[in-house]
PDBQT receptor file of N, H, CA, C and O in Angstrom, charges set to zero:
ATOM      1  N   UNK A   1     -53.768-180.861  10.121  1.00  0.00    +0.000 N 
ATOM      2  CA  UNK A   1     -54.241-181.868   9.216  1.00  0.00    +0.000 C 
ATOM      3  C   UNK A   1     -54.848-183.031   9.988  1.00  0.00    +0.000 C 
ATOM      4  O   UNK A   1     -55.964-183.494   9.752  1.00  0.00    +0.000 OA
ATOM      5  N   UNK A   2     -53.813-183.563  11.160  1.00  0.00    +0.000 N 
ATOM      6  H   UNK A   2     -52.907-183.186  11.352  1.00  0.00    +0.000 HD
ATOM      7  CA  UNK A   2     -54.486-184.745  11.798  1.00  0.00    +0.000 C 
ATOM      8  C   UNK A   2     -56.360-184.187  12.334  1.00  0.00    +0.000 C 
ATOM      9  O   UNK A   2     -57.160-185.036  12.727  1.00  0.00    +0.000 OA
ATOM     10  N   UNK A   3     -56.655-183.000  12.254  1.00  0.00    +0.000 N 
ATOM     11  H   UNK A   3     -56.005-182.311  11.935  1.00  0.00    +0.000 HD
ATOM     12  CA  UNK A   3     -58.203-182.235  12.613  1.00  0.00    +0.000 C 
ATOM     13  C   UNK A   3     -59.100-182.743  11.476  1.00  0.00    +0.000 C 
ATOM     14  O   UNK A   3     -60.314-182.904  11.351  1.00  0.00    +0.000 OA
ATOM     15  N   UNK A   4     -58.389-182.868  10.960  1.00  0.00    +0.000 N 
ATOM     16  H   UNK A   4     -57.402-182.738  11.062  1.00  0.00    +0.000 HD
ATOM     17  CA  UNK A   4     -59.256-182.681   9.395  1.00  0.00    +0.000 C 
ATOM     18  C   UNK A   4     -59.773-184.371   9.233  1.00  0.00    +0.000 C 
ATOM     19  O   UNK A   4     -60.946-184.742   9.197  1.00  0.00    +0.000 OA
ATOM     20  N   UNK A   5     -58.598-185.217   9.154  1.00  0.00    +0.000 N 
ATOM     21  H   UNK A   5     -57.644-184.916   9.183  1.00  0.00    +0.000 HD
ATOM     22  CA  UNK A   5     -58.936-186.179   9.472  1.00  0.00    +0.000 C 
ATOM     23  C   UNK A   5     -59.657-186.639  10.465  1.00  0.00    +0.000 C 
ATOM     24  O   UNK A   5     -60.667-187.302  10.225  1.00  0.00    +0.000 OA
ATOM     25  N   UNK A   6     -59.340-186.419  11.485  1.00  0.00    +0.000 N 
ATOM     26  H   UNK A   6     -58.520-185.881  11.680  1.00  0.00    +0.000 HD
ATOM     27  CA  UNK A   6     -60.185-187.049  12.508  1.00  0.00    +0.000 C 
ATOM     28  C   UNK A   6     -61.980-186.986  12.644  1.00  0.00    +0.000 C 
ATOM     29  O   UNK A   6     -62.702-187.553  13.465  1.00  0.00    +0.000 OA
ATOM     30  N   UNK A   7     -62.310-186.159  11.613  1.00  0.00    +0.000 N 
ATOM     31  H   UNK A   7     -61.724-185.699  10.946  1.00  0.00    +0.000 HD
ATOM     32  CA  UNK A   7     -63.810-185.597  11.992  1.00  0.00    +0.000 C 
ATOM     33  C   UNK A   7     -64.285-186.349  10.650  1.00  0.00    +0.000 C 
ATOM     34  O   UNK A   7     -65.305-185.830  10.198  1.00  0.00    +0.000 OA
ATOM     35  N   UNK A   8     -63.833-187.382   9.936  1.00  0.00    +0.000 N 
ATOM     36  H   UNK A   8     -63.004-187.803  10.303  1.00  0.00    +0.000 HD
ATOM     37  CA  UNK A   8     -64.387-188.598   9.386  1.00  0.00    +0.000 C 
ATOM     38  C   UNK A   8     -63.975-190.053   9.617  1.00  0.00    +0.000 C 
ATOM     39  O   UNK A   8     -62.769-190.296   9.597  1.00  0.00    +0.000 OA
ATOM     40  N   UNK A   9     -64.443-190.590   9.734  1.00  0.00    +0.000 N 
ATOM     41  H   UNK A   9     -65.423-190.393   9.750  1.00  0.00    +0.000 HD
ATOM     42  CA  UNK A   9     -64.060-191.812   9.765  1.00  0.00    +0.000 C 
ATOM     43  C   UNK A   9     -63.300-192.609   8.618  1.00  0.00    +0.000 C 
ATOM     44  O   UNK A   9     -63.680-192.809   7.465  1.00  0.00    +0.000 OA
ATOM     45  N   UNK A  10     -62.117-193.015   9.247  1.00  0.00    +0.000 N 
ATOM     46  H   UNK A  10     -61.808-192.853  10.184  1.00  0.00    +0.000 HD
ATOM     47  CA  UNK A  10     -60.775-193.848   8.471  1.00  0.00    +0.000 C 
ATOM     48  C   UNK A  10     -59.869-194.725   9.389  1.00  0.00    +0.000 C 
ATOM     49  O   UNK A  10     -59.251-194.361  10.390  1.00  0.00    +0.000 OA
ATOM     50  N   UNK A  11     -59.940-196.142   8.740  1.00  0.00    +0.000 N 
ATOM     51  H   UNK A  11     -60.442-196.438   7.927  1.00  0.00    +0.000 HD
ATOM     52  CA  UNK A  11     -59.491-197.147   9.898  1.00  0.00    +0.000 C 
ATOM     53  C   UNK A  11     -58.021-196.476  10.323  1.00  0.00    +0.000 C 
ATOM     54  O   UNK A  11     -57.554-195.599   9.597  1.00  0.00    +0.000 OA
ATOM     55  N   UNK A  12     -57.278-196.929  11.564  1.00  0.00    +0.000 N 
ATOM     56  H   UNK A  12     -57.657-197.642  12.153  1.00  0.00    +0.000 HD
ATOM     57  CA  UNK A  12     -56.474-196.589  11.906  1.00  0.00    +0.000 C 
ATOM     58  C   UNK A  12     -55.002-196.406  10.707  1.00  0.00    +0.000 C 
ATOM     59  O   UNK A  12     -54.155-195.544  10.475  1.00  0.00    +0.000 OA
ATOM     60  N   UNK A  13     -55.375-197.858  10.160  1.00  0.00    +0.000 N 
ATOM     61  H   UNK A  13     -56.063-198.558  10.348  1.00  0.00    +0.000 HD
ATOM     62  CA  UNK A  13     -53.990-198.256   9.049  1.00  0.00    +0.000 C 
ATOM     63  C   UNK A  13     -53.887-196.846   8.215  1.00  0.00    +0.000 C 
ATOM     64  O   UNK A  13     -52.832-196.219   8.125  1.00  0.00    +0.000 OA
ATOM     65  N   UNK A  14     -54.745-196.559   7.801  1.00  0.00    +0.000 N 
ATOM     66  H   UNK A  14     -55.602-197.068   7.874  1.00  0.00    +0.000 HD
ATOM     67  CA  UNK A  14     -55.197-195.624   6.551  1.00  0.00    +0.000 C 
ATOM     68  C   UNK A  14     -54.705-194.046   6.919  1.00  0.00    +0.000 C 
ATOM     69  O   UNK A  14     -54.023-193.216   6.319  1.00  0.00    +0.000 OA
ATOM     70  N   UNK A  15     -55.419-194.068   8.238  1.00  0.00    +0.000 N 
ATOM     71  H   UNK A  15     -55.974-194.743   8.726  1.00  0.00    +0.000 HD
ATOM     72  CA  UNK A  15     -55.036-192.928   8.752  1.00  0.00    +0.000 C 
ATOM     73  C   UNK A  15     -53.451-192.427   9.300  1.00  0.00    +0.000 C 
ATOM     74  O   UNK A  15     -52.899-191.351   9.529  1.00  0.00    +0.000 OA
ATOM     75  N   UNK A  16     -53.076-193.931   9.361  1.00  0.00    +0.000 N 
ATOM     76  H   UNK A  16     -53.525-194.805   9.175  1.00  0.00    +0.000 HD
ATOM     77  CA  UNK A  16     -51.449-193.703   9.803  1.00  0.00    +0.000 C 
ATOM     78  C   UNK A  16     -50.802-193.402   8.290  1.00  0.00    +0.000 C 
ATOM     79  O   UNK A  16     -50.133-192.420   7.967  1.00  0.00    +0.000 OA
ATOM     80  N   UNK A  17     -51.091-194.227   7.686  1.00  0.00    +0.000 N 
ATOM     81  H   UNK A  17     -51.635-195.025   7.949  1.00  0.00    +0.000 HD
ATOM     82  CA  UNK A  17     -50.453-194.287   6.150  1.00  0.00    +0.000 C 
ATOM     83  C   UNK A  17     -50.466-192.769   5.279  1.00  0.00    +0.000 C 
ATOM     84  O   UNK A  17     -49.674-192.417   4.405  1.00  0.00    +0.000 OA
ATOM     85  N   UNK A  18     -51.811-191.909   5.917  1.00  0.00    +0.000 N 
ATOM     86  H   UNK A  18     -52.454-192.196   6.627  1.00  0.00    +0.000 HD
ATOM     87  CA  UNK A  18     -51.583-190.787   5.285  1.00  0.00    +0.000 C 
ATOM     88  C   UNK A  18     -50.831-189.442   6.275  1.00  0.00    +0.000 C 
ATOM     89  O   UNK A  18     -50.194-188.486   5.832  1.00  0.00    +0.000 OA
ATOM     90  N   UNK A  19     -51.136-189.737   7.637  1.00  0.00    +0.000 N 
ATOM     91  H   UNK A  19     -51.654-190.514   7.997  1.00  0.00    +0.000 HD
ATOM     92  CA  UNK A  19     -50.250-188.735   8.146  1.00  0.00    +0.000 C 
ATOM     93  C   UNK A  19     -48.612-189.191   8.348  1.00  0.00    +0.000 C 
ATOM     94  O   UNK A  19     -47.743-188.519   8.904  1.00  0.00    +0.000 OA
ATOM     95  N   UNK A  20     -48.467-190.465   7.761  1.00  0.00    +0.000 N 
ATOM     96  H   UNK A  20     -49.173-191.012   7.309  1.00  0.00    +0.000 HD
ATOM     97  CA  UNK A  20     -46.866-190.488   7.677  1.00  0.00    +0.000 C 
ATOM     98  C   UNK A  20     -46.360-190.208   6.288  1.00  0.00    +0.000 C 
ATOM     99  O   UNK A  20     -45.173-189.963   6.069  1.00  0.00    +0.000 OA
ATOM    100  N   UNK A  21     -47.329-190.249   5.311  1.00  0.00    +0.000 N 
ATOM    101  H   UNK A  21     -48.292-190.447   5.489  1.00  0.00    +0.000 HD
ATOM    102  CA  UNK A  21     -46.617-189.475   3.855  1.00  0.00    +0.000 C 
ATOM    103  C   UNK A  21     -47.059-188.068   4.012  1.00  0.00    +0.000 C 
ATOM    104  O   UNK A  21     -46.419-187.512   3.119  1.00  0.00    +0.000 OA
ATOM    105  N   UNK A  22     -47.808-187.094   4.639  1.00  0.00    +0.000 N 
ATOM    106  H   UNK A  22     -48.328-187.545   5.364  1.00  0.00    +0.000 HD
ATOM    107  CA  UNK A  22     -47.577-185.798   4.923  1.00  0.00    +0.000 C 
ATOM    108  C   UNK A  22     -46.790-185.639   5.593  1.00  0.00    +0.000 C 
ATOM    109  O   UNK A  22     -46.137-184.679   5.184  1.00  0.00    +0.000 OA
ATOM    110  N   UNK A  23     -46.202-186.216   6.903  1.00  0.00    +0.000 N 
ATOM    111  H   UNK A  23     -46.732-186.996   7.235  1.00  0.00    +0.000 HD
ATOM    112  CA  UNK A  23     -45.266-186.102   7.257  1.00  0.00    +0.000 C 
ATOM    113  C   UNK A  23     -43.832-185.875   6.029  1.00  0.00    +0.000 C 
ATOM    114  O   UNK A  23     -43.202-184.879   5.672  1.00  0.00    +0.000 OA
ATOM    115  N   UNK A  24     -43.778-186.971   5.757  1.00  0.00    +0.000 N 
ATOM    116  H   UNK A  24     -44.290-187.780   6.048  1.00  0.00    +0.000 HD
ATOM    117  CA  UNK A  24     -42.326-187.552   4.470  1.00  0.00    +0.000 C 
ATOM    118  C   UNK A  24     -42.408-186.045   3.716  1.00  0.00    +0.000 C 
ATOM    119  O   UNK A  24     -41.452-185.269   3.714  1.00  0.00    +0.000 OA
ATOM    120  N   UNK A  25     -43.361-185.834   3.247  1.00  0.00    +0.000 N 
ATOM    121  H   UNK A  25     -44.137-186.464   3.248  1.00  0.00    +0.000 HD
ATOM    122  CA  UNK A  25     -43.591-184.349   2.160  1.00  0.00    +0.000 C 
ATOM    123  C   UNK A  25     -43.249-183.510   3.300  1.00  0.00    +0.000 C 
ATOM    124  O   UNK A  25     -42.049-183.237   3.349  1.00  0.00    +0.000 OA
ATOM    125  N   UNK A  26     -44.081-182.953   4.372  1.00  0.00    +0.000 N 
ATOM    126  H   UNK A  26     -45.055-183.175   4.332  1.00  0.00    +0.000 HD
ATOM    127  CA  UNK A  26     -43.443-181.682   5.107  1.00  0.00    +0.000 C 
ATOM    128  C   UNK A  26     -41.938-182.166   5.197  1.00  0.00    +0.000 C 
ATOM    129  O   UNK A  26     -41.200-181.354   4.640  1.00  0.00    +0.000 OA
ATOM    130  N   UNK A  27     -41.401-183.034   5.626  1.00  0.00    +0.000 N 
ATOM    131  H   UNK A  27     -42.001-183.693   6.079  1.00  0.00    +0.000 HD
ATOM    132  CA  UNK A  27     -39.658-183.063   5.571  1.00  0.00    +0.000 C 
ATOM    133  C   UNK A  27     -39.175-182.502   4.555  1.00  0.00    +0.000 C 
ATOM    134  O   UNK A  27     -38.500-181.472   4.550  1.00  0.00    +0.000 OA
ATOM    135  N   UNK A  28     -39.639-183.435   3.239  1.00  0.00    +0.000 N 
ATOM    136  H   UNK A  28     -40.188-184.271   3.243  1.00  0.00    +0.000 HD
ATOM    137  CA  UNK A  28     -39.050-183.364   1.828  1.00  0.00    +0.000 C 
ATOM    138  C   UNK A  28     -39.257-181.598   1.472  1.00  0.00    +0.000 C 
ATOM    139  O   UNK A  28     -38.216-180.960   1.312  1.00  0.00    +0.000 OA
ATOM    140  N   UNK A  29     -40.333-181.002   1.381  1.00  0.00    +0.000 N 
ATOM    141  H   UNK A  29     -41.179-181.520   1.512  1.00  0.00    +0.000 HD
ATOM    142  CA  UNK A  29     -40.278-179.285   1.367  1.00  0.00    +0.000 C 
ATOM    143  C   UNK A  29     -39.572-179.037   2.483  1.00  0.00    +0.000 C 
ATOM    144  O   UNK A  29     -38.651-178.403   1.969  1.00  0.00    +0.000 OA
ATOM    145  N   UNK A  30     -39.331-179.066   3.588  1.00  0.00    +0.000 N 
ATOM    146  H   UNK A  30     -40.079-179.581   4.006  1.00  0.00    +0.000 HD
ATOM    147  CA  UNK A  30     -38.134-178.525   3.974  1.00  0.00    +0.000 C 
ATOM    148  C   UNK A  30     -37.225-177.934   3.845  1.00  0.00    +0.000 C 
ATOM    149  O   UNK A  30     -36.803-176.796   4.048  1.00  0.00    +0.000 OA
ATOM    150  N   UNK A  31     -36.652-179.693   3.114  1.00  0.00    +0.000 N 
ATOM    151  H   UNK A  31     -36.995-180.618   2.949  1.00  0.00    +0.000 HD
ATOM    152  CA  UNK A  31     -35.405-179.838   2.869  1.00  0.00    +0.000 C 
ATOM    153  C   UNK A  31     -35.237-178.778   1.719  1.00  0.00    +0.000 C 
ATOM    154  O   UNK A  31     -34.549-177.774   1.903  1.00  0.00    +0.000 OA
ATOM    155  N   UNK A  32     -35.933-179.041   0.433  1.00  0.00    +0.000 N 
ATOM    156  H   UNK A  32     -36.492-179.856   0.284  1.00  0.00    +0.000 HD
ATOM    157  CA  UNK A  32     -35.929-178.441  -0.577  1.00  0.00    +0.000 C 
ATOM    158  C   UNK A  32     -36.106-176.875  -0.263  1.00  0.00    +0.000 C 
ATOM    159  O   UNK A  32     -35.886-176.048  -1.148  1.00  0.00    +0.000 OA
ATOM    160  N   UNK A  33     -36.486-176.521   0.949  1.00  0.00    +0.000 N 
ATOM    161  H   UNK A  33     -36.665-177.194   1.668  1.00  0.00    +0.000 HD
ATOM    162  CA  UNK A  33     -36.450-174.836   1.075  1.00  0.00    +0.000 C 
ATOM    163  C   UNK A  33     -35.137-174.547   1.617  1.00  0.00    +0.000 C 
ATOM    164  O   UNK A  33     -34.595-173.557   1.126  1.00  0.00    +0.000 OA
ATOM    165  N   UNK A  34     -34.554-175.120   2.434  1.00  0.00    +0.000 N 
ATOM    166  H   UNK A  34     -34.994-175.924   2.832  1.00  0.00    +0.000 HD
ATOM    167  CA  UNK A  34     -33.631-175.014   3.517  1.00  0.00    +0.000 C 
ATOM    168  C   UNK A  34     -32.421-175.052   1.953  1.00  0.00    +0.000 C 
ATOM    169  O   UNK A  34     -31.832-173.978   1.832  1.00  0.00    +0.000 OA
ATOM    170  N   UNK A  35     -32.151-175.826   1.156  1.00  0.00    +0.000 N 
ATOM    171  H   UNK A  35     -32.630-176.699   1.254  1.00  0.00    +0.000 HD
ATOM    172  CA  UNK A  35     -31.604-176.127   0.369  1.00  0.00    +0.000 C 
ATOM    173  C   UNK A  35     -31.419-174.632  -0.636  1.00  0.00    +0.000 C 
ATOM    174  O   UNK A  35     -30.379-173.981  -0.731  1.00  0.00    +0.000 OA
ATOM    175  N   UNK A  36     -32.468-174.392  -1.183  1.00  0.00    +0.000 N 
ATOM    176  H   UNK A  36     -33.313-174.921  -1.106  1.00  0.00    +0.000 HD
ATOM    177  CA  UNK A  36     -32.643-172.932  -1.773  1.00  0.00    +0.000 C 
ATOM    178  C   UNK A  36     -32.161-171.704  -1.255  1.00  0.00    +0.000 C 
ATOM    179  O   UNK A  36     -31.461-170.958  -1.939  1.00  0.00    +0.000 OA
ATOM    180  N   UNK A  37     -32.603-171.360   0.303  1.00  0.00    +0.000 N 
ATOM    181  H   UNK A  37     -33.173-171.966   0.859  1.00  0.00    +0.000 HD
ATOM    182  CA  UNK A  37     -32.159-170.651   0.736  1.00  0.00    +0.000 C 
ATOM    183  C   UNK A  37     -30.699-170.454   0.963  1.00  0.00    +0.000 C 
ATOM    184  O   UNK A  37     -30.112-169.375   1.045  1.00  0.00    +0.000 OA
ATOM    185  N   UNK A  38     -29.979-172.184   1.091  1.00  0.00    +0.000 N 
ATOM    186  H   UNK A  38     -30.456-173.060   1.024  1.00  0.00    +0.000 HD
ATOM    187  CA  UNK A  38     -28.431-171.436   1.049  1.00  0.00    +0.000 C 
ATOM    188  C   UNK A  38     -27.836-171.504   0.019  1.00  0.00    +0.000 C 
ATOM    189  O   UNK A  38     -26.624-171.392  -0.165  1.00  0.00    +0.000 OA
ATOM    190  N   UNK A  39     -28.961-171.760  -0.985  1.00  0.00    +0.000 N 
ATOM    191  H   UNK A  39     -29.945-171.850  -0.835  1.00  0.00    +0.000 HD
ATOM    192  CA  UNK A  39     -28.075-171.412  -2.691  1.00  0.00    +0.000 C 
ATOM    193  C   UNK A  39     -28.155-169.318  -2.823  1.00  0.00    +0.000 C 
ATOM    194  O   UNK A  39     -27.381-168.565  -3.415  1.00  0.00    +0.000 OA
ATOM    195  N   UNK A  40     -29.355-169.003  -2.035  1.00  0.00    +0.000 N 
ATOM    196  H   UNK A  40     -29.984-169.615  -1.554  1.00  0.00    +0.000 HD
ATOM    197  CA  UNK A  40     -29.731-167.652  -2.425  1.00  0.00    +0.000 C 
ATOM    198  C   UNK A  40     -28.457-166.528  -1.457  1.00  0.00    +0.000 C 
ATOM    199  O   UNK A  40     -28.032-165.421  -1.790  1.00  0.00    +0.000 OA
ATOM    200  N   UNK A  41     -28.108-167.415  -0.119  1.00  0.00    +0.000 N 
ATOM    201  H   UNK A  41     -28.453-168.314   0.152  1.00  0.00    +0.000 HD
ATOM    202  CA  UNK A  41     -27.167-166.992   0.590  1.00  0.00    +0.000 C 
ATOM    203  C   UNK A  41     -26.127-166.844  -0.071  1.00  0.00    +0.000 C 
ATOM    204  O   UNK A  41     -25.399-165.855  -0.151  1.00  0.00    +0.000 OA
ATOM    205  N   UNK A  42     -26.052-167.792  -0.534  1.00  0.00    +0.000 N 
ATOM    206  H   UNK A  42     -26.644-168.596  -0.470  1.00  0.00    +0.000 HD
ATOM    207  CA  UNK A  42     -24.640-167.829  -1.531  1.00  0.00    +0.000 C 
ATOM    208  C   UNK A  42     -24.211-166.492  -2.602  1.00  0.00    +0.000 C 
ATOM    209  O   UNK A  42     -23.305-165.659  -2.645  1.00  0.00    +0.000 OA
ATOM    210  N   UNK A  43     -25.451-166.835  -3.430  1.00  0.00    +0.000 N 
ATOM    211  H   UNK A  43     -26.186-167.511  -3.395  1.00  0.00    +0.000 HD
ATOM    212  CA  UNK A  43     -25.693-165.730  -4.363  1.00  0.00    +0.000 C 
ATOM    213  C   UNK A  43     -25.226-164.272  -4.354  1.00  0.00    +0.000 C 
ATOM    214  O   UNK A  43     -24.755-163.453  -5.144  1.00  0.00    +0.000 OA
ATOM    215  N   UNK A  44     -25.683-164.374  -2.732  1.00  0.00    +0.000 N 
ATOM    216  H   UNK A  44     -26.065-165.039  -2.090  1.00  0.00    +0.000 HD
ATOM    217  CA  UNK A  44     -25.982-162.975  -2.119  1.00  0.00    +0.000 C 
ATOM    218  C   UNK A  44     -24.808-162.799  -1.418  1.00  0.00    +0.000 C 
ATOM    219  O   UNK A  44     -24.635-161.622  -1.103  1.00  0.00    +0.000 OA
ATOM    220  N   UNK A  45     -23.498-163.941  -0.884  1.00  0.00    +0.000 N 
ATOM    221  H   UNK A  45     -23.639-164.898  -1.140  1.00  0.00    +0.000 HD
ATOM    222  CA  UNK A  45     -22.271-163.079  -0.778  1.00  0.00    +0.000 C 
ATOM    223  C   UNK A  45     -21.491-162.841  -2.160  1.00  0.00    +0.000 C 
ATOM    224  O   UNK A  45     -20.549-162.062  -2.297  1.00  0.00    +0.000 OA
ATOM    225  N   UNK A  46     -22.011-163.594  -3.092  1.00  0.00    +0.000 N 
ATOM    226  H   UNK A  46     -22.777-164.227  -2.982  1.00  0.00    +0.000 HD
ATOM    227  CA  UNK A  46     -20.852-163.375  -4.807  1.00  0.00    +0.000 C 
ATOM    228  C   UNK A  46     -21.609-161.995  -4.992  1.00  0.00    +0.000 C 
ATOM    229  O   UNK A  46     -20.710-161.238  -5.357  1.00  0.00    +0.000 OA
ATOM    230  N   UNK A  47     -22.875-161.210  -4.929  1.00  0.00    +0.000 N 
ATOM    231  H   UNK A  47     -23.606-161.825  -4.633  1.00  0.00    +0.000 HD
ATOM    232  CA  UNK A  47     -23.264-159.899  -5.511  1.00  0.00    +0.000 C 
ATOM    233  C   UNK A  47     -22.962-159.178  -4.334  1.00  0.00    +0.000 C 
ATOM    234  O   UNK A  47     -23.295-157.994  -4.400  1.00  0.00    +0.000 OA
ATOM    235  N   UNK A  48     -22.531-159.466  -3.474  1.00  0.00    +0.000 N 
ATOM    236  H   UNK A  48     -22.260-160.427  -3.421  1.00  0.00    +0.000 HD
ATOM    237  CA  UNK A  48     -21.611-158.510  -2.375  1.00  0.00    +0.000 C 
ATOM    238  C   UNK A  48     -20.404-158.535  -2.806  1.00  0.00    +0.000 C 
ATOM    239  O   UNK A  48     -20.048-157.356  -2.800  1.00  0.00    +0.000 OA
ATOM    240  N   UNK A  49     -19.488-159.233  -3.209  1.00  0.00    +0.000 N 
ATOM    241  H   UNK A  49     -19.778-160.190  -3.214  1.00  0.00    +0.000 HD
ATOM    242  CA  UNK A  49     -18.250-159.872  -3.430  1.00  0.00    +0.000 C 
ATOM    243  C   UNK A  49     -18.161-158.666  -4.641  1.00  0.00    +0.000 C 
ATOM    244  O   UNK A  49     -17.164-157.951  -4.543  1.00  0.00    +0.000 OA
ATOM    245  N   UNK A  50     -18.703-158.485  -5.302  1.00  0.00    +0.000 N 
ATOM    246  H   UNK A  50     -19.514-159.066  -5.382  1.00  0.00    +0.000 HD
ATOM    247  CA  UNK A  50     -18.913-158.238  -7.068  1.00  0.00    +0.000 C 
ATOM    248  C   UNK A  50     -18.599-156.553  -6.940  1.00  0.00    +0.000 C 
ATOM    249  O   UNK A  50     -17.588-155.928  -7.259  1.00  0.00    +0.000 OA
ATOM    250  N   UNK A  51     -20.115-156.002  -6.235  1.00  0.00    +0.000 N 
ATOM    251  H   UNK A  51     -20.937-156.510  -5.975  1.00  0.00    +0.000 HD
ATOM    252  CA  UNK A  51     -20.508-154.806  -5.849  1.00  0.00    +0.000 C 
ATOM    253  C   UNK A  51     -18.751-154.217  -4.882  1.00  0.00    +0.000 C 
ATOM    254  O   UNK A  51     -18.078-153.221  -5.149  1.00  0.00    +0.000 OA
ATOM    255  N   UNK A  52     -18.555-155.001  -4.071  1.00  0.00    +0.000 N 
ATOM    256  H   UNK A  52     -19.102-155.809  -3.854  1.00  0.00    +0.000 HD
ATOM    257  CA  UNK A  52     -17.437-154.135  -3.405  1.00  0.00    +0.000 C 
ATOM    258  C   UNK A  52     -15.844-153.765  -4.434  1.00  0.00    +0.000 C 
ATOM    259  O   UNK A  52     -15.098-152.791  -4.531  1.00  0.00    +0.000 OA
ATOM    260  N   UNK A  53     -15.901-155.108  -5.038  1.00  0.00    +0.000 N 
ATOM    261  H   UNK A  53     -16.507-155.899  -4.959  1.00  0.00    +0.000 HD
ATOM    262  CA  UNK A  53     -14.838-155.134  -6.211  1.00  0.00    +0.000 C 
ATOM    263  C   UNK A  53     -15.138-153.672  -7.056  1.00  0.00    +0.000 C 
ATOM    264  O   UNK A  53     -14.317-152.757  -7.130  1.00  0.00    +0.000 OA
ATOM    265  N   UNK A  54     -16.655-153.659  -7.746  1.00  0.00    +0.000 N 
ATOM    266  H   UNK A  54     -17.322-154.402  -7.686  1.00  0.00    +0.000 HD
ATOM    267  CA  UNK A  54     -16.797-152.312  -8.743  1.00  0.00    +0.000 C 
ATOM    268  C   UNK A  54     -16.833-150.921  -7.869  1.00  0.00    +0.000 C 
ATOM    269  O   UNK A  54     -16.780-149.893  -8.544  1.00  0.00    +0.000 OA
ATOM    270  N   UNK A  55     -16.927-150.757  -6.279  1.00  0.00    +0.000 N 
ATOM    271  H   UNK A  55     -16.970-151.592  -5.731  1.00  0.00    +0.000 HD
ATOM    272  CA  UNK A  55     -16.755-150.012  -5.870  1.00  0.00    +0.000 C 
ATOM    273  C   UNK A  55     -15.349-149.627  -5.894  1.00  0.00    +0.000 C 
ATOM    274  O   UNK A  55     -15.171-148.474  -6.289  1.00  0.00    +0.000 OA
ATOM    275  N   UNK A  56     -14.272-150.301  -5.570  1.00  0.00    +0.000 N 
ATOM    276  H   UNK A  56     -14.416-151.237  -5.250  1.00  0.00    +0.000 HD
ATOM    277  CA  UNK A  56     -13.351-150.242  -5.344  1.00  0.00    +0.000 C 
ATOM    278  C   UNK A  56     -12.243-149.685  -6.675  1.00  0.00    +0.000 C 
ATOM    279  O   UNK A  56     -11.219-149.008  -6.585  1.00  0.00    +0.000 OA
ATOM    280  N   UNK A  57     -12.919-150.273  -7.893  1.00  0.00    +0.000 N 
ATOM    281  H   UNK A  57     -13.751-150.822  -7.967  1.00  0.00    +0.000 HD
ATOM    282  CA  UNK A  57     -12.001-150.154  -9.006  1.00  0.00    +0.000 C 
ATOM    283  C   UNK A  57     -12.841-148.361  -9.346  1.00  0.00    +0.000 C 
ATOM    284  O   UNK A  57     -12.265-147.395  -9.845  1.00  0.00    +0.000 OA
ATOM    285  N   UNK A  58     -14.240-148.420  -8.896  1.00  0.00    +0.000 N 
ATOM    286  H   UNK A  58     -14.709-149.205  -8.490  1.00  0.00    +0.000 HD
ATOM    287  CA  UNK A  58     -14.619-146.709  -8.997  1.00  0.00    +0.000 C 
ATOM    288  C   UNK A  58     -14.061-145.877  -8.699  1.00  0.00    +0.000 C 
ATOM    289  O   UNK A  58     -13.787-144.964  -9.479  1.00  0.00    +0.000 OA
ATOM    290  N   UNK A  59     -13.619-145.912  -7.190  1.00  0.00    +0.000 N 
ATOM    291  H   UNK A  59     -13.841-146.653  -6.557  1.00  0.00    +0.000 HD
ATOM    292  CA  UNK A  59     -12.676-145.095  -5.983  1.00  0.00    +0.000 C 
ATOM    293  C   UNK A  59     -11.418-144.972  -6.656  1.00  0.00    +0.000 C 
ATOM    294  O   UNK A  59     -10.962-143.867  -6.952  1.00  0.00    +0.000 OA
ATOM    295  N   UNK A  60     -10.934-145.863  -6.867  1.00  0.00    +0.000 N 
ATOM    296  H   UNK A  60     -11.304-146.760  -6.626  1.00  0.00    +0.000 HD
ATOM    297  CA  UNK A  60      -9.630-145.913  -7.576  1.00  0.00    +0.000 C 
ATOM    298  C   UNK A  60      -9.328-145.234  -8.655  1.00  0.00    +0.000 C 
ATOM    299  O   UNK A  60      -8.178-144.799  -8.714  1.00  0.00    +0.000 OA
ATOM    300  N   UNK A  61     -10.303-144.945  -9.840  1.00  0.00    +0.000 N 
ATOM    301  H   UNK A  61     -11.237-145.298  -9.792  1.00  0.00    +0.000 HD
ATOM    302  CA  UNK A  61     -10.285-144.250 -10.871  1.00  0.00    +0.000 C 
ATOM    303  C   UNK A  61     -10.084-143.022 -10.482  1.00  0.00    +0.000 C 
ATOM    304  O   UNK A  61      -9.051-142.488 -10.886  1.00  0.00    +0.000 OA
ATOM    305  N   UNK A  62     -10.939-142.294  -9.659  1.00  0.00    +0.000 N 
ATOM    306  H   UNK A  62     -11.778-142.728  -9.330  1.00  0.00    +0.000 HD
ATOM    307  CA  UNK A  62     -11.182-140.913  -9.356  1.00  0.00    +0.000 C 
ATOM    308  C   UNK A  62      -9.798-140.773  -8.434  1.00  0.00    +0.000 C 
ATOM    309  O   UNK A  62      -9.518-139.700  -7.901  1.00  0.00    +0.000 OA
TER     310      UNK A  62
């Protein structure tokens, strides 16, 4: 991004002001992915958790 900018002209202030709120946003998605992913981790040991339980009560029947 700082490429993109640089190949027009924008006083310094301006130019700081916008690569420090892309900055703030790349953090903020981050966070918000990093965040998701260990809700999906989660998820994904309770449908392990679940799956071994209905295996188990299967085995058991037979």
């Amino acid at each position: 991004m700082n490429r993109l900018i640089s190949k027009v002209y924008i006083d310094d202030e301006t130019k700081d002001k916008m690569t420090n709120r892309l900055e703030e946003l790349f953090q903020e998605e981050s966070k918000a992915s990093f965040s998701l992913s260990g809700q999906v981790k989660n998820r994904l040991k309770e449908f392990d958790g679940k799956i071994e339980r209905l295996i188990d009560v299967y085995i058991n029947r037979e």
